[in-house]
C-alpha positions as CSV (number, residue, x, y, z in Angstrom):
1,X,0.0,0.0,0.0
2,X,1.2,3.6,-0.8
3,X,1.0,6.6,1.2
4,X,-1.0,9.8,-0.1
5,X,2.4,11.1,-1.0
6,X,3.5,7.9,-3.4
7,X,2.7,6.6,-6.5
8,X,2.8,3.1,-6.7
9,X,6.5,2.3,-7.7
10,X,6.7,4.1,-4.1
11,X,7.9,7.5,-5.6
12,X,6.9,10.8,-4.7
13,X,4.5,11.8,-6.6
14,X,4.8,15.1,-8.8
15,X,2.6,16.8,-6.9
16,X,3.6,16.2,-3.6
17,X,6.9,17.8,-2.2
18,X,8.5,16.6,1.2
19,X,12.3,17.2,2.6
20,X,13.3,14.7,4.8
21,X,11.5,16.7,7.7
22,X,8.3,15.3,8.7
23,X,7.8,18.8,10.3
24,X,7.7,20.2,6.5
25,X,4.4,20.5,5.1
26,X,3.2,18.5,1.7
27,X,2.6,20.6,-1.2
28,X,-0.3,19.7,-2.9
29,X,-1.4,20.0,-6.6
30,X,-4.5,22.6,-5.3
31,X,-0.7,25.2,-4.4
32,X,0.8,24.6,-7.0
33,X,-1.1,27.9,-8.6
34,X,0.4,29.8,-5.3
35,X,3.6,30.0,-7.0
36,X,5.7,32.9,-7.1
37,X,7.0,34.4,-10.2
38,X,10.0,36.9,-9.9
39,X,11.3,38.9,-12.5
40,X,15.0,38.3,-12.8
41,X,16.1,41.9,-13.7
42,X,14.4,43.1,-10.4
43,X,15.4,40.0,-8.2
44,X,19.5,40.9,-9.6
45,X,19.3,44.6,-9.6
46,X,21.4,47.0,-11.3
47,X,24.4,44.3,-10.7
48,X,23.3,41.7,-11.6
49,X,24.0,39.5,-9.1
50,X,22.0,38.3,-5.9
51,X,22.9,36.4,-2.6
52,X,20.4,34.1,-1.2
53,X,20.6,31.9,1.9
54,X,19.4,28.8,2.0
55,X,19.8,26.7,5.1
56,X,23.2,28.4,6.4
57,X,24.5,28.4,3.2
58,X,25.1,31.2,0.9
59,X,24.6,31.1,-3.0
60,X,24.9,33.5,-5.7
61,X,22.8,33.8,-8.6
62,X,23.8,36.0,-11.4
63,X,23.1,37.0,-15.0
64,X,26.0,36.4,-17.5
65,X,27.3,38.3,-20.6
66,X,25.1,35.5,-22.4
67,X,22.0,36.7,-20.8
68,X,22.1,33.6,-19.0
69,X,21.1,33.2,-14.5
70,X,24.1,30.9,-13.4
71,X,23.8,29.8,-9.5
72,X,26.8,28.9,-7.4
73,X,27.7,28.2,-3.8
């Protein structure tokens, strides 16, 4: 038998999301609509380039000469 959150190979469904923290809450299809949408030119500013941290952790996201986002740690 599979739990809400499995399909029956015993994967996580796609519409279900869950991080190892049974503290986390399930995202459900009915949130996936809730979704934020950023624009990139306003997220990276005049520079741009962005820090964002994530866990402790520190990452950079910036736009290249291609016009291309590029994330690192």
């Amino acid at each position: 038998m599979t739990s809400p959150e499995q399909n029956e190979k015993g994967n996580e469904s796609a519409g279900s999301f869950r991080e190892g923290n049974d503290d986390m809450p399930v995202r459900s299809d009915e949130n996936v609509g809730a979704t934020r949408r950023l624009q990139a030119r306003e997220m990276l500013g005049p520079k741009g380039v962005v820090q964002i941290e994530h866990e402790g952790e520190i990452y950079t996201l910036r736009l290249t000469r291609n016009n291309r986002l590029i994330l690192t740690k």
